[in-house]
PDB file of N, CA, C and O in Angstrom:
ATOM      1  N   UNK A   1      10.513 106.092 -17.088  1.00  0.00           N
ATOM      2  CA  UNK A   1      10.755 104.885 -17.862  1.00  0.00           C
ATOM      3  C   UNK A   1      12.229 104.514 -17.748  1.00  0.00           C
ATOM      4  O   UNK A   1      13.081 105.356 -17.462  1.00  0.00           O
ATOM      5  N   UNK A   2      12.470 103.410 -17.948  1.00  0.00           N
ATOM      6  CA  UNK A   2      13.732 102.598 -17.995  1.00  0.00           C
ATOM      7  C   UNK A   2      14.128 101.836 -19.203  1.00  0.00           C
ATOM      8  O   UNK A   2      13.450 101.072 -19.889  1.00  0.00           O
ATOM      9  N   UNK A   3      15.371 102.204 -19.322  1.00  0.00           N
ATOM     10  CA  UNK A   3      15.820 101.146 -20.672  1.00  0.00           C
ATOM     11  C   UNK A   3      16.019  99.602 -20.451  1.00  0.00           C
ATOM     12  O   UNK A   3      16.120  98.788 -21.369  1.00  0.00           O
ATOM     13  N   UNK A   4      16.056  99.338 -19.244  1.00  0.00           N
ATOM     14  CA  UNK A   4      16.100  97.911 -18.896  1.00  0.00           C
ATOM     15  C   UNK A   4      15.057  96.889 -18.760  1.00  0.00           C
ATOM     16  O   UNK A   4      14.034  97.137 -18.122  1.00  0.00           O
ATOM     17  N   UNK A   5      15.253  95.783 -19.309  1.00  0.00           N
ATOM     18  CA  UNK A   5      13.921  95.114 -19.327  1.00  0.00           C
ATOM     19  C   UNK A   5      13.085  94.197 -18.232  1.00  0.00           C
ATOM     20  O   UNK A   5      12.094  93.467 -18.256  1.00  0.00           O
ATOM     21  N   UNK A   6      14.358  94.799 -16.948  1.00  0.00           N
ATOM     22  CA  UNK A   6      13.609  94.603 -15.408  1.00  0.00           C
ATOM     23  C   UNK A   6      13.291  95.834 -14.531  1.00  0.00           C
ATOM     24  O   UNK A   6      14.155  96.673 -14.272  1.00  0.00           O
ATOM     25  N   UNK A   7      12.277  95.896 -14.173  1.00  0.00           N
ATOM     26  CA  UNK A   7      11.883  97.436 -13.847  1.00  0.00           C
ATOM     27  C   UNK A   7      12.057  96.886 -12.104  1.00  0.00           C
ATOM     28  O   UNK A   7      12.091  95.693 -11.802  1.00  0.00           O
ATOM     29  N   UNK A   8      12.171  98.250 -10.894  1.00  0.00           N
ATOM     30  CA  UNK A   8      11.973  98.190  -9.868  1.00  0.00           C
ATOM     31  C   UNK A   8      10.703  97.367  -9.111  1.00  0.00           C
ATOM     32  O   UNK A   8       9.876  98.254  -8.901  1.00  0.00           O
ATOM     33  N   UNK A   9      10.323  96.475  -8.756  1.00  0.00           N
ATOM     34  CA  UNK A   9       8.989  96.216  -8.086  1.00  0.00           C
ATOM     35  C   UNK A   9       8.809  95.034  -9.432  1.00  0.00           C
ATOM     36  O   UNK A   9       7.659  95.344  -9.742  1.00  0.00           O
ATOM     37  N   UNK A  10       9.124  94.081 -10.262  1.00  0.00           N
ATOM     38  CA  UNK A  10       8.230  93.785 -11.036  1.00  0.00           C
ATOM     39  C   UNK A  10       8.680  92.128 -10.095  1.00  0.00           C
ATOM     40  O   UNK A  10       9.568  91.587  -9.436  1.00  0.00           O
ATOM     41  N   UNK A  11       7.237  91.926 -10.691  1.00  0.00           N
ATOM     42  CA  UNK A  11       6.566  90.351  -9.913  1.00  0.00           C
ATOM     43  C   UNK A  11       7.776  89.546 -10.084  1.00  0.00           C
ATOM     44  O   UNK A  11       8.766  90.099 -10.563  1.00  0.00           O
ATOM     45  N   UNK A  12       7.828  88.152  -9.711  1.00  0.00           N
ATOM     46  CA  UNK A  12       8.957  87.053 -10.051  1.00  0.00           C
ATOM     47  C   UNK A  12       8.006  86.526 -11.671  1.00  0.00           C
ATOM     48  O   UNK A  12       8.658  85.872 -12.484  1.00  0.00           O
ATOM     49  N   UNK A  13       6.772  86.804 -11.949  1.00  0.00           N
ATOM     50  CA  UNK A  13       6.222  85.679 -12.881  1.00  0.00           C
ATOM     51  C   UNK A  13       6.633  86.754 -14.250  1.00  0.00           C
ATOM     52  O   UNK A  13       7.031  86.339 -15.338  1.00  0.00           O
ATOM     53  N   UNK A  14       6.435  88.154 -13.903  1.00  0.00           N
ATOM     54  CA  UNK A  14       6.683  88.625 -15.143  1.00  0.00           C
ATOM     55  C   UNK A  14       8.613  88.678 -15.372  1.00  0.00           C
ATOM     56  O   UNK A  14       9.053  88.770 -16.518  1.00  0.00           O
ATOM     57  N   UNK A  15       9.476  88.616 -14.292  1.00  0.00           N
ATOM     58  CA  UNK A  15      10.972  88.313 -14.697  1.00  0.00           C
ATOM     59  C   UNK A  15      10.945  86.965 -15.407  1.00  0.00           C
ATOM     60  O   UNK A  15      11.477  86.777 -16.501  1.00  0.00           O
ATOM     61  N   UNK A  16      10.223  85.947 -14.642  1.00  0.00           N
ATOM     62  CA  UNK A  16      10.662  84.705 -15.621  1.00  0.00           C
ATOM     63  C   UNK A  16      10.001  84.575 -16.665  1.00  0.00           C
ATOM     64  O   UNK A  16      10.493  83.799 -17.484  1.00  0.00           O
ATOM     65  N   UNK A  17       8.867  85.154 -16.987  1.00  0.00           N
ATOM     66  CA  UNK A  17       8.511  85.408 -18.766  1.00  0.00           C
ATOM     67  C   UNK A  17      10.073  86.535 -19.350  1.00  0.00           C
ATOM     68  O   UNK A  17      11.011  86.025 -19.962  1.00  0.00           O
ATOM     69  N   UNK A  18      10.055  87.137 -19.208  1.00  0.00           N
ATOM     70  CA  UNK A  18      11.395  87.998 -19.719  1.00  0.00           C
ATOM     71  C   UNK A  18      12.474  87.532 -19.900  1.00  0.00           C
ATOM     72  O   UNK A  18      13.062  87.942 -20.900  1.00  0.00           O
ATOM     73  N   UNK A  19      13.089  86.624 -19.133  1.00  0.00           N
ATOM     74  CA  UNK A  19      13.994  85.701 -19.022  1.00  0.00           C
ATOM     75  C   UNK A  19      13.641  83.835 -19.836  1.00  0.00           C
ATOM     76  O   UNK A  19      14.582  83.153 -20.243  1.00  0.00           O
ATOM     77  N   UNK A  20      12.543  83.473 -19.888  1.00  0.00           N
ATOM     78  CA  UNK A  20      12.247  82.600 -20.935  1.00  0.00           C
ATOM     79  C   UNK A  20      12.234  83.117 -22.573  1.00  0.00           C
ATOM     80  O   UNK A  20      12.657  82.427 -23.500  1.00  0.00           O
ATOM     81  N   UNK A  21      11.619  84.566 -22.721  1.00  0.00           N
ATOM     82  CA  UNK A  21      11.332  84.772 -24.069  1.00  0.00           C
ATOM     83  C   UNK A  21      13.090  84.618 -24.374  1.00  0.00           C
ATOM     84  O   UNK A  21      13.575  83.887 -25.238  1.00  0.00           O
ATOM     85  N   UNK A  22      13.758  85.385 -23.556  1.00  0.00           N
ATOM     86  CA  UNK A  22      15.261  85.801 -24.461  1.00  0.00           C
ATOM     87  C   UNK A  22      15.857  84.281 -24.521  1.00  0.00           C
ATOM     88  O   UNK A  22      16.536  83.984 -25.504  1.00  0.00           O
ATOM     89  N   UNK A  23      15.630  83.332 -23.525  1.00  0.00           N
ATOM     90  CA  UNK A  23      16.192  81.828 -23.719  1.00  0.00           C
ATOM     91  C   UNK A  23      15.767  81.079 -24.888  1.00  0.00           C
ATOM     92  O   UNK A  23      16.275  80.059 -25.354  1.00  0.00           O
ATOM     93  N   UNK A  24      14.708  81.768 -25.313  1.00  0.00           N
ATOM     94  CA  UNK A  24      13.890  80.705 -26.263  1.00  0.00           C
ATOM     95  C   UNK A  24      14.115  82.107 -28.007  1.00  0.00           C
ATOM     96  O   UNK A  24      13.541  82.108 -29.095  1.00  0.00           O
ATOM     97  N   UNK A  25      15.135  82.994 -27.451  1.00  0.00           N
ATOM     98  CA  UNK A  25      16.113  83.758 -28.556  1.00  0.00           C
ATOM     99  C   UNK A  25      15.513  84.682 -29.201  1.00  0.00           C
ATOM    100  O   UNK A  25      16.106  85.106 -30.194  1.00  0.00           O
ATOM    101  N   UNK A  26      13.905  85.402 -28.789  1.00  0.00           N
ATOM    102  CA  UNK A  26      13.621  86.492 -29.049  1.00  0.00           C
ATOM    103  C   UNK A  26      14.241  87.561 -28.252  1.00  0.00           C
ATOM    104  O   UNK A  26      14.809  87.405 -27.172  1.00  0.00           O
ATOM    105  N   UNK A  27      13.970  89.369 -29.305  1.00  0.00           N
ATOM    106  CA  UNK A  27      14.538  90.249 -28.539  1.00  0.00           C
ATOM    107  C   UNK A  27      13.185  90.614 -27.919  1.00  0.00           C
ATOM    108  O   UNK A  27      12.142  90.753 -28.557  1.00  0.00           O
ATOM    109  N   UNK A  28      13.310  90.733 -26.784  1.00  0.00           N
ATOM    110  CA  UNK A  28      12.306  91.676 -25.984  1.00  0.00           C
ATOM    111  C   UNK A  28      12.793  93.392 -25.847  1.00  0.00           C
ATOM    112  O   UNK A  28      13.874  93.974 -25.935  1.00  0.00           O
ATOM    113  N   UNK A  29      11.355  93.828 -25.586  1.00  0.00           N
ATOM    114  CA  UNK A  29      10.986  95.074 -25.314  1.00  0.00           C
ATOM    115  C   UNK A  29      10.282  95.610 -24.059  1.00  0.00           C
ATOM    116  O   UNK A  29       9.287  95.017 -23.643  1.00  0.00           O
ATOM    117  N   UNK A  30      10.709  96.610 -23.488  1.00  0.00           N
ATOM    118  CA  UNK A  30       9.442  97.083 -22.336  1.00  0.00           C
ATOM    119  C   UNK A  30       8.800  98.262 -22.597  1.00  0.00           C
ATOM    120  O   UNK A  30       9.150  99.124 -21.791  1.00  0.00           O
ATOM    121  N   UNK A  31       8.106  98.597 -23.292  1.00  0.00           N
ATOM    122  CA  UNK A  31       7.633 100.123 -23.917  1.00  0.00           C
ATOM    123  C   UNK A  31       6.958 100.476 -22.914  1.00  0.00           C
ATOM    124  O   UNK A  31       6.661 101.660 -23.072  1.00  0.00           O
ATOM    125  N   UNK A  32       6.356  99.889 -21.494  1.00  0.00           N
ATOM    126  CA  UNK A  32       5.832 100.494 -20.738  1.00  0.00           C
ATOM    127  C   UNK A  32       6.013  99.217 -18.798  1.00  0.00           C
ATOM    128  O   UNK A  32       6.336  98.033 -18.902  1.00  0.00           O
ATOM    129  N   UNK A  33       5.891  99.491 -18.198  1.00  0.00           N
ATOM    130  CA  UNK A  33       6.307  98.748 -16.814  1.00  0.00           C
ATOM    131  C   UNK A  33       5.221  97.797 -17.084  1.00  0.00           C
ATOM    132  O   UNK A  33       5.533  96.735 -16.546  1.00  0.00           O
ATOM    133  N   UNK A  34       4.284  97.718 -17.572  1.00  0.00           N
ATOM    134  CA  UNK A  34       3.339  96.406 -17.321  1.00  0.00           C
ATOM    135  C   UNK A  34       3.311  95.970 -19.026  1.00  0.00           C
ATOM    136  O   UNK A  34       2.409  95.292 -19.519  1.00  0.00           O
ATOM    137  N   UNK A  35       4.122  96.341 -19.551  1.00  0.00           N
ATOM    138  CA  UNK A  35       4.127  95.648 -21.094  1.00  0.00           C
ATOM    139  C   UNK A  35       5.583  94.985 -21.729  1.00  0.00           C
ATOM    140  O   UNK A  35       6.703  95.494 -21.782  1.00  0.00           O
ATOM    141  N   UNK A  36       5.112  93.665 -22.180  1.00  0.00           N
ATOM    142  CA  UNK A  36       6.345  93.133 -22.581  1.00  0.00           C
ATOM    143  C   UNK A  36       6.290  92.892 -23.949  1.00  0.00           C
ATOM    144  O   UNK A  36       5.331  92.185 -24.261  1.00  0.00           O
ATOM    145  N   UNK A  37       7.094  93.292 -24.987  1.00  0.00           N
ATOM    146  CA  UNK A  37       6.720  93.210 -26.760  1.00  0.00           C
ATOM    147  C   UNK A  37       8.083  92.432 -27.196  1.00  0.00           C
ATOM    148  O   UNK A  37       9.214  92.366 -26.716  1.00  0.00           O
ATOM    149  N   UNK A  38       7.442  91.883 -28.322  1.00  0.00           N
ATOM    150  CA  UNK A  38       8.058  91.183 -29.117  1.00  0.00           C
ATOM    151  C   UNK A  38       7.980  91.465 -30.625  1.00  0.00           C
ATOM    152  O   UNK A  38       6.995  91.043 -31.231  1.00  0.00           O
ATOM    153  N   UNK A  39       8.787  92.039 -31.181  1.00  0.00           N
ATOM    154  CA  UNK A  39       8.097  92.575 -32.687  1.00  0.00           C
ATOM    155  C   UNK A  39       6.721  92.648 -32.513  1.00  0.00           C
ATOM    156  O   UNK A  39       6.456  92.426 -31.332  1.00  0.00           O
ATOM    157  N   UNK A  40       5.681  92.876 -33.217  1.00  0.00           N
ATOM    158  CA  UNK A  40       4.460  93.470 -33.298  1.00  0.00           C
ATOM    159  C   UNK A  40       3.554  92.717 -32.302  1.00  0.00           C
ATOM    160  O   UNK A  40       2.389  92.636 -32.689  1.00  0.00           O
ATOM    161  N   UNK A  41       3.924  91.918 -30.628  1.00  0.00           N
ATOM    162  CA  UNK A  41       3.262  91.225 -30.054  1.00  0.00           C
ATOM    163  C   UNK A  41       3.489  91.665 -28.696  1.00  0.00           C
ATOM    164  O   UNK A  41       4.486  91.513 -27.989  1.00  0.00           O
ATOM    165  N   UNK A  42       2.476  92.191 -28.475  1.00  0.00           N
ATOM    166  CA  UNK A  42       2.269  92.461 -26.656  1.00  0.00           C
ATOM    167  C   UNK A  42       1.949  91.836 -25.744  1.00  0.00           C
ATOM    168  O   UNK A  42       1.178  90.941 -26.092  1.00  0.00           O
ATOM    169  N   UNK A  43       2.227  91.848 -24.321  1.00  0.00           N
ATOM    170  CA  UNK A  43       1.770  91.207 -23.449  1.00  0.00           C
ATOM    171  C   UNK A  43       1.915  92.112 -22.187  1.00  0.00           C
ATOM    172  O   UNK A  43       2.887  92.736 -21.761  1.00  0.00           O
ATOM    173  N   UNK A  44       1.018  92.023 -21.862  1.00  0.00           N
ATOM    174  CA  UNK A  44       0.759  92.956 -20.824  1.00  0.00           C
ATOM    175  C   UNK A  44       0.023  92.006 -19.372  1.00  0.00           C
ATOM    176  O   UNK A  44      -1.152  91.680 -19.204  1.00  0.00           O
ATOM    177  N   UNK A  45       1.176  91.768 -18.525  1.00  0.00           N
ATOM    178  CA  UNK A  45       1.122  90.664 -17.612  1.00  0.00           C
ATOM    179  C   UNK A  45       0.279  90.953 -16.535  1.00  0.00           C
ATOM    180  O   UNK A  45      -0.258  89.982 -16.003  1.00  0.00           O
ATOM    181  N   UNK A  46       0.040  92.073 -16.089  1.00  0.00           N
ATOM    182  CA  UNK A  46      -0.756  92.193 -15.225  1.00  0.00           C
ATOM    183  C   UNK A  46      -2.188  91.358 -15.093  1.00  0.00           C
ATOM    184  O   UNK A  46      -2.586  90.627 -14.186  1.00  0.00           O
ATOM    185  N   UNK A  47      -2.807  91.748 -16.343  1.00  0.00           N
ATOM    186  CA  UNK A  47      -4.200  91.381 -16.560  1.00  0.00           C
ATOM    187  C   UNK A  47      -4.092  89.905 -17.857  1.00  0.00           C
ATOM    188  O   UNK A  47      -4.960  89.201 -18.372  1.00  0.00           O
ATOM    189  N   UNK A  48      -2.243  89.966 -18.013  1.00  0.00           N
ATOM    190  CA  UNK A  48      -2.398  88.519 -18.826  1.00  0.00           C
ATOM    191  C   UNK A  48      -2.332  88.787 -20.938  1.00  0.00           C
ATOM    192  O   UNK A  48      -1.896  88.188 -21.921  1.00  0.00           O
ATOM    193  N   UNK A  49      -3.220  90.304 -20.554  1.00  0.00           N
ATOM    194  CA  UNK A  49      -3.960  90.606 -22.055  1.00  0.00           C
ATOM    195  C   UNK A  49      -2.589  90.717 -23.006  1.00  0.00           C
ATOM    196  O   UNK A  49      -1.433  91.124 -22.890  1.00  0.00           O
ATOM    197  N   UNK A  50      -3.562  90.013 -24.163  1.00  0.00           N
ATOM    198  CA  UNK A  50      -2.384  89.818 -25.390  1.00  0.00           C
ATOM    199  C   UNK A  50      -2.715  90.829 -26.745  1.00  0.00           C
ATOM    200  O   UNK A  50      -3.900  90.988 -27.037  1.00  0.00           O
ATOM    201  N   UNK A  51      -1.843  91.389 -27.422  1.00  0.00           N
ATOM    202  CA  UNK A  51      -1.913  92.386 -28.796  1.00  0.00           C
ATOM    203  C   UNK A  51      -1.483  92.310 -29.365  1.00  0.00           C
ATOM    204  O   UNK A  51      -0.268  92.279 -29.169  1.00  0.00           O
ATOM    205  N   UNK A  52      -2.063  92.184 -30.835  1.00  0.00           N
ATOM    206  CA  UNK A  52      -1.235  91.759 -32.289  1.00  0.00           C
ATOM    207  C   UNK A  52      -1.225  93.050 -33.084  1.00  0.00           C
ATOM    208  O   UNK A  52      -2.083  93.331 -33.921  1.00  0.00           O
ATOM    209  N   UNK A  53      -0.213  93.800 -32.770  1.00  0.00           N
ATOM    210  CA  UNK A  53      -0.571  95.104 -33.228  1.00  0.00           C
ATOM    211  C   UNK A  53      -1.491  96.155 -32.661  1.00  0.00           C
ATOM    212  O   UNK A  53      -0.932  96.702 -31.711  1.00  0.00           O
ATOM    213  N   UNK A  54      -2.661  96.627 -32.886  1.00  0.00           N
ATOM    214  CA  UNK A  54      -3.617  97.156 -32.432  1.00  0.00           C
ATOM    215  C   UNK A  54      -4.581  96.308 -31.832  1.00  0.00           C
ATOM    216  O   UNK A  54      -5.437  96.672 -31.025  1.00  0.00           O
ATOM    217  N   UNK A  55      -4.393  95.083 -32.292  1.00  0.00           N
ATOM    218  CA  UNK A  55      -5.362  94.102 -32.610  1.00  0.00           C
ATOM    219  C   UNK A  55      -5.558  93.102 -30.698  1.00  0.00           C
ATOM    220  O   UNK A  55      -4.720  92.253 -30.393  1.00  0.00           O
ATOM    221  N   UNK A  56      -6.469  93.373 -29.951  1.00  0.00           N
ATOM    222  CA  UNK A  56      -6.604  92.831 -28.602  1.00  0.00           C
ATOM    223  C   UNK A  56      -6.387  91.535 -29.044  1.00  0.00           C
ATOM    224  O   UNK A  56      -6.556  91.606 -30.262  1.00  0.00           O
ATOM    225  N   UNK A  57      -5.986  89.879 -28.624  1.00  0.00           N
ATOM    226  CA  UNK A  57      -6.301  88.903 -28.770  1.00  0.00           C
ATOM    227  C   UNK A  57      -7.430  88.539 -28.040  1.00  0.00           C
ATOM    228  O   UNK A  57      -7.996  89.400 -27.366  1.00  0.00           O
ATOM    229  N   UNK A  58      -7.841  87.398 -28.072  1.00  0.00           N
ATOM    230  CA  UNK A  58      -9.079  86.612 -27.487  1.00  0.00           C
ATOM    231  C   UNK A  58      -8.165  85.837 -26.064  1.00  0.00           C
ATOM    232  O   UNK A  58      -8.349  85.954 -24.852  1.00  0.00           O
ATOM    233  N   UNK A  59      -7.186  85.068 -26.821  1.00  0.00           N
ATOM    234  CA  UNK A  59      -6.611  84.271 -25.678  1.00  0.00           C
ATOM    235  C   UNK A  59      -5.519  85.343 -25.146  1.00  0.00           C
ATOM    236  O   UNK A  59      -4.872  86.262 -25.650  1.00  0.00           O
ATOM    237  N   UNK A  60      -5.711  84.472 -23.272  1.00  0.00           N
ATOM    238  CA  UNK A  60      -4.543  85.681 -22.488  1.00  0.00           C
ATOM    239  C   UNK A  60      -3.933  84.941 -21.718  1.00  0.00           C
ATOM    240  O   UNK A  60      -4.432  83.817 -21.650  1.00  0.00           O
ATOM    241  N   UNK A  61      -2.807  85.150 -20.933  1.00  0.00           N
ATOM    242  CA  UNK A  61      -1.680  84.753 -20.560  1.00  0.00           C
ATOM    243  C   UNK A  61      -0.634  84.198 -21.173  1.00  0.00           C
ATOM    244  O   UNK A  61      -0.806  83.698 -22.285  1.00  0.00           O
ATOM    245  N   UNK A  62       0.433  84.187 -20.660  1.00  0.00           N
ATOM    246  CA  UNK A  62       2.116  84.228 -20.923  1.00  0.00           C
ATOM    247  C   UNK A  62       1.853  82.815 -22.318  1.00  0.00           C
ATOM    248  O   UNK A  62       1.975  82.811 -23.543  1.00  0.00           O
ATOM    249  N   UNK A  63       1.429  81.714 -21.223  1.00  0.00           N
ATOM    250  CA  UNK A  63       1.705  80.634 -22.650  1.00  0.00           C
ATOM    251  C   UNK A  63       0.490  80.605 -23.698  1.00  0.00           C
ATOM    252  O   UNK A  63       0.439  79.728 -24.561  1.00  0.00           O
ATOM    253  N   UNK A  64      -0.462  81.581 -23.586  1.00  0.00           N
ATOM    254  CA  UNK A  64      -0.426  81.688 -24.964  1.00  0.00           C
ATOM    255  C   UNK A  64       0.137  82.746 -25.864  1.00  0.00           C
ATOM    256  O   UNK A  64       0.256  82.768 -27.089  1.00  0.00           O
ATOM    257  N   UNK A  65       0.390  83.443 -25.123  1.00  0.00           N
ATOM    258  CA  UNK A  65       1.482  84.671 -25.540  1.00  0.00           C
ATOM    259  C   UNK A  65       2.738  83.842 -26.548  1.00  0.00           C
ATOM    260  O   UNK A  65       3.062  83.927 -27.733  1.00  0.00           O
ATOM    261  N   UNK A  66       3.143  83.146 -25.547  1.00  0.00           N
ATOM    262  CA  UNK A  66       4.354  82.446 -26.443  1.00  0.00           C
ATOM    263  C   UNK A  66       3.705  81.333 -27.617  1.00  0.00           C
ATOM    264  O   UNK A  66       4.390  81.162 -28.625  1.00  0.00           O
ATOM    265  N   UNK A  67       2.692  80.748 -27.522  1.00  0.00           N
ATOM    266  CA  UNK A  67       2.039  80.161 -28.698  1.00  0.00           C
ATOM    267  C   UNK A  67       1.743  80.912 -29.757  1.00  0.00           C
ATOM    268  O   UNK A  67       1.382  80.330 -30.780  1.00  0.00           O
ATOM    269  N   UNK A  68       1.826  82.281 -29.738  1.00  0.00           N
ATOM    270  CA  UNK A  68       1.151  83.196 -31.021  1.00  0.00           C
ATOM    271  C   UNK A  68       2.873  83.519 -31.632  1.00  0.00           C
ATOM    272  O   UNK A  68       3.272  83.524 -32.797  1.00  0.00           O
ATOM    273  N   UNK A  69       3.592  83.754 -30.423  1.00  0.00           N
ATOM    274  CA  UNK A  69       4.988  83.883 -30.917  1.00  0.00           C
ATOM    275  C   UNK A  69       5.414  83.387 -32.093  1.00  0.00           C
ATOM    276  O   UNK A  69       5.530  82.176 -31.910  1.00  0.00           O
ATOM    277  N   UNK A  70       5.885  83.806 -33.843  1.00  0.00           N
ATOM    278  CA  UNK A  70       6.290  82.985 -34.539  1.00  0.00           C
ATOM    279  C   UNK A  70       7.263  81.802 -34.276  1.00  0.00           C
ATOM    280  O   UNK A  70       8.187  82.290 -33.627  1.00  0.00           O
ATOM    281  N   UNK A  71       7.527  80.293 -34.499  1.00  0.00           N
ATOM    282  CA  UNK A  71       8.800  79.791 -34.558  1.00  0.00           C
ATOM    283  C   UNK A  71       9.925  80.246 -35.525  1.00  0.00           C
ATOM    284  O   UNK A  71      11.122  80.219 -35.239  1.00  0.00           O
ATOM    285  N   UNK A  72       9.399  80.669 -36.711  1.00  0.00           N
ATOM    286  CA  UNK A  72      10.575  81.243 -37.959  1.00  0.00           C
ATOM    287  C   UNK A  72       9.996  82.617 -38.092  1.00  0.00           C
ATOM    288  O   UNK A  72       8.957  83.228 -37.842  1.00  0.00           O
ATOM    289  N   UNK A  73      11.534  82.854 -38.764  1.00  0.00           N
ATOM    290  CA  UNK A  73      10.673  84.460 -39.221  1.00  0.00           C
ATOM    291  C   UNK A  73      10.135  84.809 -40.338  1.00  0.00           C
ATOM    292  O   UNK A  73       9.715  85.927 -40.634  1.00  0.00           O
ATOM    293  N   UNK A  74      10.144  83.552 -41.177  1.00  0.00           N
ATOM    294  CA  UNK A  74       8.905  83.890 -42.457  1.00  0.00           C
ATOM    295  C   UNK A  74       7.738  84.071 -41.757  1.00  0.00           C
ATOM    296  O   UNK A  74       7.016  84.897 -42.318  1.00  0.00           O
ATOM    297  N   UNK A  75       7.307  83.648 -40.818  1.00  0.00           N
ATOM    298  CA  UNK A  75       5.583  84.050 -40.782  1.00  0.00           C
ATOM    299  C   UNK A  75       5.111  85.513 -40.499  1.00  0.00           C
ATOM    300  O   UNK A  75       4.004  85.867 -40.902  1.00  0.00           O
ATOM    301  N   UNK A  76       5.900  86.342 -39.837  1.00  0.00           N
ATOM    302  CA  UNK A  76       5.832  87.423 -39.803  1.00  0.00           C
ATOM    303  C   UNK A  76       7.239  88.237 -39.365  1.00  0.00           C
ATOM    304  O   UNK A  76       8.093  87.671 -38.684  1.00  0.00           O
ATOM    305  N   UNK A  77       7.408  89.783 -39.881  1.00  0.00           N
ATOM    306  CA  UNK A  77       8.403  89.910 -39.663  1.00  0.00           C
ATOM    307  C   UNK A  77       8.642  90.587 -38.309  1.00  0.00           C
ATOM    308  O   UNK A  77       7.938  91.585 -38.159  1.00  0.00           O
ATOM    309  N   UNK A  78       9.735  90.199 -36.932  1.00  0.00           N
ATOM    310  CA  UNK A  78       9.863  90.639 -36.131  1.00  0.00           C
ATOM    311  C   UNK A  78      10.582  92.183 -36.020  1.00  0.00           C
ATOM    312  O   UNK A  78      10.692  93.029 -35.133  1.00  0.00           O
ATOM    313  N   UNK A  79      10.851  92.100 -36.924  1.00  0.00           N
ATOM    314  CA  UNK A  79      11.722  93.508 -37.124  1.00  0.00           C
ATOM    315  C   UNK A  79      10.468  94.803 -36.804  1.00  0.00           C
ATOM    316  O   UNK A  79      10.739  95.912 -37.264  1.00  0.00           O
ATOM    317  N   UNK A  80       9.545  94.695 -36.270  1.00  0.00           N
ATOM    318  CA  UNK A  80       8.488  95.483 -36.580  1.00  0.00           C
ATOM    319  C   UNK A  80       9.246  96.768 -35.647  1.00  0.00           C
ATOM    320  O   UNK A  80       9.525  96.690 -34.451  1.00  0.00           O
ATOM    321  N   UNK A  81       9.426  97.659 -36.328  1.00  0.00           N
ATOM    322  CA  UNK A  81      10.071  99.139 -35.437  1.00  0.00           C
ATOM    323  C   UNK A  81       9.736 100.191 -36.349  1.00  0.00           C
ATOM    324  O   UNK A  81       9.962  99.899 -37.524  1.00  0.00           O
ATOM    325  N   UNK A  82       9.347 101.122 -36.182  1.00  0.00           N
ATOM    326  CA  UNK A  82       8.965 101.980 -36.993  1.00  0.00           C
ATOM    327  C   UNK A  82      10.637 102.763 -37.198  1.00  0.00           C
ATOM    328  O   UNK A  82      10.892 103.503 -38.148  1.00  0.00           O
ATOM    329  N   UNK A  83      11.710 102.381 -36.022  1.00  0.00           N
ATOM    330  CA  UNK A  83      13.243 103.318 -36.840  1.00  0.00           C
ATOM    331  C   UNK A  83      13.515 102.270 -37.996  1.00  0.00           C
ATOM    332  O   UNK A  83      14.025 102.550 -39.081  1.00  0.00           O
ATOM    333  N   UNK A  84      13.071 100.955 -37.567  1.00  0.00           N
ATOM    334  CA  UNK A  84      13.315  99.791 -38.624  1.00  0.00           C
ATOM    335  C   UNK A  84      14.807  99.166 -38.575  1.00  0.00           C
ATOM    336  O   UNK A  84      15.387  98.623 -39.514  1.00  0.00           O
ATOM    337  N   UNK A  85      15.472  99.444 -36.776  1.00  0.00           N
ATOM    338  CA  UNK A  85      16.749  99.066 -36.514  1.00  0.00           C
ATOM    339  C   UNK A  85      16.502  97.523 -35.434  1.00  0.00           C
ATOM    340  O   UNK A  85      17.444  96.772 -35.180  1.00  0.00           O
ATOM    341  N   UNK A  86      15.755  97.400 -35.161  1.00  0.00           N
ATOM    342  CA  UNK A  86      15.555  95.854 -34.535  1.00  0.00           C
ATOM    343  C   UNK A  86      16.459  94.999 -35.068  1.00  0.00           C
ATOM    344  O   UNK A  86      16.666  94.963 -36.281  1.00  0.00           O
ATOM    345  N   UNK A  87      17.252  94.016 -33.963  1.00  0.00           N
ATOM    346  CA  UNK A  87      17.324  92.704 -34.428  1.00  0.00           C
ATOM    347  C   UNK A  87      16.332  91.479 -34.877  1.00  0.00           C
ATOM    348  O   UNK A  87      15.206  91.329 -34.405  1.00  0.00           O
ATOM    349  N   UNK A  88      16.847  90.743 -35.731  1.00  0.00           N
ATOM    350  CA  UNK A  88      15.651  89.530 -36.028  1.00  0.00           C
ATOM    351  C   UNK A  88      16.102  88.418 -34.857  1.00  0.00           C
ATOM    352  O   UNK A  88      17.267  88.247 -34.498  1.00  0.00           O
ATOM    353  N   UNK A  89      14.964  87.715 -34.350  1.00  0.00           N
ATOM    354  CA  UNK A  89      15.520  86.363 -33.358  1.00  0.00           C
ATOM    355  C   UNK A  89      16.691  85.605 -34.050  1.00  0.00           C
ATOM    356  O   UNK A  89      17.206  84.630 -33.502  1.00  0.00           O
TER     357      UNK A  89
END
C-alpha cells in the first residue's frame, strides 16, 4: 500500500476523478488501489460500484458518486474516521 492518492499503473479516468474530487474541495482517501473514499463514501472505479458505509449503492459510476457527495457538511458528517482526526471539506 501507498500513502499517496496516485498509485503506480492507475487508469487516466480514475486520476481525473481524484483530481476533480480535491478541485471541487473534498479530502480524499485510497484505503485500497481500486478504492477512492470520501468520509463514509466509496468508490471503487474499476467496476464503478458505490458504498455508503457498509451500505452497496444501487447507482454506479464516478458522477453519481459525486451526486451522493454532500454539498454542506450538515447533511452528513465527513469527518467519518474512526482516529476521528480527518479534515472537514
Amino acid at each position: 500500500m501507498t500513502d499517496s492518492l496516485f498509485w503506480p499503473g492507475d487508469p487516466p479516468h480514475c486520476k481525473r476523478a481524484i483530481r476533480r474530487l480535491i478541485k471541487e474541495g473534498y479530502k480524499v482517501r485510497r484505503p485500497t488501489r481500486y478504492q477512492i473514499a470520501v468520509g463514509p463514501y466509496n468508490f471503487y472505479w474499476g467496476k464503478g460500484t458505490i458504498t455508503f458505509g457498509d451500505e452497496r449503492q444501487v447507482e454506479t459510476g464516478f458522477e453519481a458518486f459525486l451526486r451522493m457527495l454532500p454539498r454542506r457538511l450538515g447533511s452528513v458528517d465527513l469527518d467519518f474516521d474512526e482516529d476521528g482526526d480527518d479534515e472537514h471539506r
